[in-house]
C-alpha positions as a printed NumPy array, in Angstrom:
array([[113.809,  95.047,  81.033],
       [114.037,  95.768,  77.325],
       [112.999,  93.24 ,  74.326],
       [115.076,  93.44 ,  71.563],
       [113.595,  91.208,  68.255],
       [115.894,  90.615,  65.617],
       [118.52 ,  90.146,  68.183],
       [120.733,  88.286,  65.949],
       [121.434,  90.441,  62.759],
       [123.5  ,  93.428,  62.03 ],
       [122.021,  95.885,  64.148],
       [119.991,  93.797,  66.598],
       [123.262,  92.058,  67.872],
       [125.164,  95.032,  68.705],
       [121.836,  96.589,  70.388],
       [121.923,  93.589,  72.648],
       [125.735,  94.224,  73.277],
       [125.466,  97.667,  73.973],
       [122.57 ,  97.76 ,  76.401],
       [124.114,  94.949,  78.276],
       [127.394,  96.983,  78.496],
       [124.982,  99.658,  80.395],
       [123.919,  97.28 ,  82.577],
       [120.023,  96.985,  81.215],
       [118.573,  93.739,  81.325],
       [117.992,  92.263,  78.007],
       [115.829,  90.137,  76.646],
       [116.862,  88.094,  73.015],
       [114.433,  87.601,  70.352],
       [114.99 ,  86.098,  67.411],
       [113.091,  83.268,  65.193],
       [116.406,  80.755,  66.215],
       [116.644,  81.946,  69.709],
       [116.934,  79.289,  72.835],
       [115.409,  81.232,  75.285],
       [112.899,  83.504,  73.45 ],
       [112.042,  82.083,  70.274],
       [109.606,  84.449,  68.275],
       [108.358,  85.142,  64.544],
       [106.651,  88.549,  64.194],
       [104.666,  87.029,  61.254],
       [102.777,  84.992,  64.3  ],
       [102.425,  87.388,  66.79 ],
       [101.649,  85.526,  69.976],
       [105.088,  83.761,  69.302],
       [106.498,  87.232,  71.13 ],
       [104.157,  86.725,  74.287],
       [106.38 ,  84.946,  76.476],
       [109.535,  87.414,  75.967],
       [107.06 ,  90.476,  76.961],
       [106.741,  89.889,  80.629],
       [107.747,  92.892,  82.208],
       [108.721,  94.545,  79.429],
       [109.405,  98.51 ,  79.584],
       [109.911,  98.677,  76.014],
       [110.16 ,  96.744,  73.08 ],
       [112.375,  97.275,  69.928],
       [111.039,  96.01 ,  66.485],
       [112.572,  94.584,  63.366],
       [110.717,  92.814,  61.014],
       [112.19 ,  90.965,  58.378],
       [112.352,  91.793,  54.757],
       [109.35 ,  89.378,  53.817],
       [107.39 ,  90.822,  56.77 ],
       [105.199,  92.418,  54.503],
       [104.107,  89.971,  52.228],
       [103.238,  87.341,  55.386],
       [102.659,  89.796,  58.639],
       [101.26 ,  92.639,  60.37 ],
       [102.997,  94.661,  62.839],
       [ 99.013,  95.974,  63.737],
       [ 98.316,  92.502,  65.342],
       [102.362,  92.396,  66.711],
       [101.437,  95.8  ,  68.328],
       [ 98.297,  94.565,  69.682],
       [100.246,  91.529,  71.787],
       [102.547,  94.5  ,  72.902],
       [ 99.493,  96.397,  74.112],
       [ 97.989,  93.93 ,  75.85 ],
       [101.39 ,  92.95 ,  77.39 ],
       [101.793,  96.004,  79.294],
       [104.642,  97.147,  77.551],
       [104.733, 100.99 ,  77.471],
       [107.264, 101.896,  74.86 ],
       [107.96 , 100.929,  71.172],
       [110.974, 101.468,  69.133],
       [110.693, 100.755,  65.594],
       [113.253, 100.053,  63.045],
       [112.253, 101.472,  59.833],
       [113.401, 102.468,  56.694],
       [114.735, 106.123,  55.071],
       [112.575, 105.127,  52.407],
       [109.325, 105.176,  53.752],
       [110.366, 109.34 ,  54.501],
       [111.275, 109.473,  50.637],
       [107.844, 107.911,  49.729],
       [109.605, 104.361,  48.349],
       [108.286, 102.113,  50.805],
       [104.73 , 101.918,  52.001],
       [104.059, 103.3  ,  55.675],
       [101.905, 100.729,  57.004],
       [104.028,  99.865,  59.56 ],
       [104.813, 102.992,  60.721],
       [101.509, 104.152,  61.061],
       [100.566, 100.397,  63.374],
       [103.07 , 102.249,  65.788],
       [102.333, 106.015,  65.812],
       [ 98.65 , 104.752,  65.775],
       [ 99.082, 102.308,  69.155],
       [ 98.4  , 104.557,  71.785],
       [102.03 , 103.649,  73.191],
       [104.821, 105.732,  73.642],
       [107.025, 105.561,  70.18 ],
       [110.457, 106.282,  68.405],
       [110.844, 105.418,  64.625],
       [114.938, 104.956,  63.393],
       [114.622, 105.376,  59.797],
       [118.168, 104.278,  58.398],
       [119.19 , 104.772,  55.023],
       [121.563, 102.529,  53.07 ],
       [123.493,  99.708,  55.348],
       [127.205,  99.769,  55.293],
       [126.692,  95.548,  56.16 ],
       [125.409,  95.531,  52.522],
       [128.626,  95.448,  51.824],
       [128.702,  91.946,  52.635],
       [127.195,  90.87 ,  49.834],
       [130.669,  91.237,  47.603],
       [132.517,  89.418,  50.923],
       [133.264,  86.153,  49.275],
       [133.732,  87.338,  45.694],
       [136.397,  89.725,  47.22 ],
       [137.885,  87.194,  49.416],
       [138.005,  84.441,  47.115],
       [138.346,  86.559,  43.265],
       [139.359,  89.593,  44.542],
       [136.387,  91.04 ,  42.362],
       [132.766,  92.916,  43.534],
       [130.146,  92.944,  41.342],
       [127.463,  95.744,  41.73 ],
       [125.133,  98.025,  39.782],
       [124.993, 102.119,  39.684],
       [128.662, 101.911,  40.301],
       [128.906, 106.117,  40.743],
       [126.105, 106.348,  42.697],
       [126.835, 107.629,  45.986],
       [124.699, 107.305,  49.338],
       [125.695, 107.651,  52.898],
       [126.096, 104.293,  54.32 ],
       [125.562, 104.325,  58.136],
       [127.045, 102.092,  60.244],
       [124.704,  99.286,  62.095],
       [126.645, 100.132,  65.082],
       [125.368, 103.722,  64.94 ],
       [121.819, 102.357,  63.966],
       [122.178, 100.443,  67.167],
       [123.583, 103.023,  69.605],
       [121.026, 105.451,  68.33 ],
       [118.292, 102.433,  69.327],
       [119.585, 101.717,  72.951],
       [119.502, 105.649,  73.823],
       [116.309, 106.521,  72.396],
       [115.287, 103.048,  74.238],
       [116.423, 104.193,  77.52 ],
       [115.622, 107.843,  77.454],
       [112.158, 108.504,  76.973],
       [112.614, 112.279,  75.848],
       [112.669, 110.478,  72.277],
       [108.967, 109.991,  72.286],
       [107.21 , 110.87 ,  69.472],
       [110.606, 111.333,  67.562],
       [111.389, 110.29 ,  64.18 ],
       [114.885, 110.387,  63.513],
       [116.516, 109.762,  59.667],
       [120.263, 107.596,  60.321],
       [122.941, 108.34 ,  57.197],
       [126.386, 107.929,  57.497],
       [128.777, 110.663,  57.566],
       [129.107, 111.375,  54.02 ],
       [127.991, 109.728,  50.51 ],
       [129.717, 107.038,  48.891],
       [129.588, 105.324,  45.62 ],
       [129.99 , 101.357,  45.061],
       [133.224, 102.387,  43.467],
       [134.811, 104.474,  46.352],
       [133.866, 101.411,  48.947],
       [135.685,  98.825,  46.507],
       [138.974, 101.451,  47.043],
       [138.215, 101.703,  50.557],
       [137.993,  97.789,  50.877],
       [141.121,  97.566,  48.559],
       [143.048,  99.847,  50.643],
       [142.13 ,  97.778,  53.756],
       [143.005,  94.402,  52.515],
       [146.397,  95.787,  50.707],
       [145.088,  94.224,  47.359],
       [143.663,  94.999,  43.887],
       [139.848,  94.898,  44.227],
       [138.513,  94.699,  40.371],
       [135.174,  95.97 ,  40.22 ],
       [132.45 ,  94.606,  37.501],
       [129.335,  96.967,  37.049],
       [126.088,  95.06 ,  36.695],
       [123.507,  95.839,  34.472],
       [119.561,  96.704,  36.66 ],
       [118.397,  93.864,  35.378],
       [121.318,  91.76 ,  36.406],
       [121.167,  93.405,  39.952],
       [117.58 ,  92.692,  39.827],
       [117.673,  88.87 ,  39.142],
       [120.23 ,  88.611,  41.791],
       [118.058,  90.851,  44.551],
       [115.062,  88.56 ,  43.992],
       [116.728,  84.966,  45.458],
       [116.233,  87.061,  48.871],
       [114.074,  89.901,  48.768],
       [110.263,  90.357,  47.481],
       [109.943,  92.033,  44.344],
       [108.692,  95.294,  45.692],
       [111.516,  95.669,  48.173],
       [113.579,  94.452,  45.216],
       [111.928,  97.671,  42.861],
       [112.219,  99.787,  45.599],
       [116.193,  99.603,  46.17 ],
       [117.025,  99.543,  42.737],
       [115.231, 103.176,  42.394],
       [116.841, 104.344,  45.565],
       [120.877, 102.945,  44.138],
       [120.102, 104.066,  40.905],
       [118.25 , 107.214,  41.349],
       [118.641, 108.511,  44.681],
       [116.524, 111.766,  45.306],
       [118.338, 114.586,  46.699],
       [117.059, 114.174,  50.535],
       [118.318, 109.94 ,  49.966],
       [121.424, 111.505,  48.688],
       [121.832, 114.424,  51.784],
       [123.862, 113.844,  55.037],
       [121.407, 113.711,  58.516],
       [122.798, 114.973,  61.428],
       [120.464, 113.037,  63.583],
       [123.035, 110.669,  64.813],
       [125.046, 113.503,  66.344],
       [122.58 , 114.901,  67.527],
       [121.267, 111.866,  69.545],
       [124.686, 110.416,  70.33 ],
       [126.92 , 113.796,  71.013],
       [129.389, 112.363,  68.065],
       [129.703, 111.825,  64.68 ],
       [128.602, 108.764,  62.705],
       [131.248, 106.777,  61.77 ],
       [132.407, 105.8  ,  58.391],
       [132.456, 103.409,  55.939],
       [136.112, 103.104,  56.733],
       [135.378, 102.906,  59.939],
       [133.03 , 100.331,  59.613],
       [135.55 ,  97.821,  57.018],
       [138.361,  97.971,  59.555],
       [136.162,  96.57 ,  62.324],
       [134.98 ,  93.828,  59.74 ],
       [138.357,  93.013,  57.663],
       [138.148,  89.615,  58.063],
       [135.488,  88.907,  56.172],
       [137.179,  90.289,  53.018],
       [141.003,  89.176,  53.435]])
């Protein structure tokens, strides 16, 4: 039996739906979850979903750090039983951007371990969803900036291997998508999708800033803005660890707006 936390958002859901579809049992964690409600911020919260466990995937939220620590989540884990730890992190803390506390609570456990460090999120793209389905306009900053988006879907296939094969111990693998892509070359790609005009208004950092900090802490906040803005060459660089994992190549950001055209037309 594998715990998934975070089952509900972009990449937990389609872990769930994908290690269901090969036939593990699942278990469903999420703060607004009927049958395992947990909050990684209080620890013993995730007792009850652990019995049994073989391993244990973990997403923390993006105020995690300001209110939790994933020591204290690993030490319910531990005591548990639970073997095996996946953790999703982030590209960044590779790149030096984020801190790597929370990395280091899991390659410091004792447990077996794989860390996912994905790079930018195609769902961000959900942030312009309304504005494009209601103005036909997306607003964003850095506007030629490119980065390879990867998929949550690949995040999450890449999560439900290395869960299920334990040959990824001890692995850190970086997710990208398949090539980079500015803000401007999604609005065409959304454009092209919808079979409309998509006018796109380029925000000033401190405009993108103000907006980032109704739902993200200030250092997450800093720390985005410097990857969008000024990607470093290895943010900027195509991984091939999702072929390499998954036999295939990551999909698109193409890819990724035709599964998720509704939310824009």
């Amino acid at each position: 039996m594998i715990v998934i936390t975070g089952a509900t958002g972009n990449v937990g859901r389609p872990l769930v739906q994908t290690l269901t579809a090969a036939g593990e049992e699942v278990r469903a964690v999420s703060r607004t979850s009927d049958s395992y409600p947990a909050d990684l911020s209080r620890p013993e919260s995730l007792k009850p979903a652990l019995d049994g466990a073989k391993a244990v995937f973990l997403l923390t939220a993006a105020g995690f750090l300001a209110n939790g620590n994933l020591a204290d989540v690993i030490d319910v884990v531990r005591a548990a039983g639970v073997p095996r730890v996946v953790l999703l992190s982030s590209q960044g803390v590779g790149t030096g951007r984020h801190p790597k506390n929370l990395e280091d609570a899991v390659t410091e456990s004792g447990l077996d371990w794989t860390i996912l460090r994905p790079g930018n999120f195609a769902s961000n793209a959900y942030q312009w969803a309304e504005s494009i389905r209601t103005q036909r306009t997306m607003a964003a900053p850095f506007v030629d900036v490119s980065l390879p988006a990867v998929d949550p879907q690949d995040i999450a296939d890449v999560a439900a291997a290395v869960l299920r094969d334990p040959s990824h111990t001890n692995a850190i693998y970086t997710l990208t998508g398949p090539a980079p892509i500015s803000p401007r070359q999604q609005a065409q790609t959304i454009e092209t999708a919808i079979g409309e005009p998509v006018h796109l208004v380029e925000l000033s950092r401190d405009e993108a800033r103000a907006g980032m900090l109704d739902f993200m802490p200030e250092p997450v906040v800093e720390a985005t803005l410097a990857v969008l803005g000024t990607p470093t060459a290895e943010e900027q660089r195509v991984q091939n660890d999702i072929t390499d994992v998954l036999g295939r190549p990551a999909r698109t950001f193409a890819d990724w707006v035709s599964r998720n055209i509704q939310a824009f037309q």
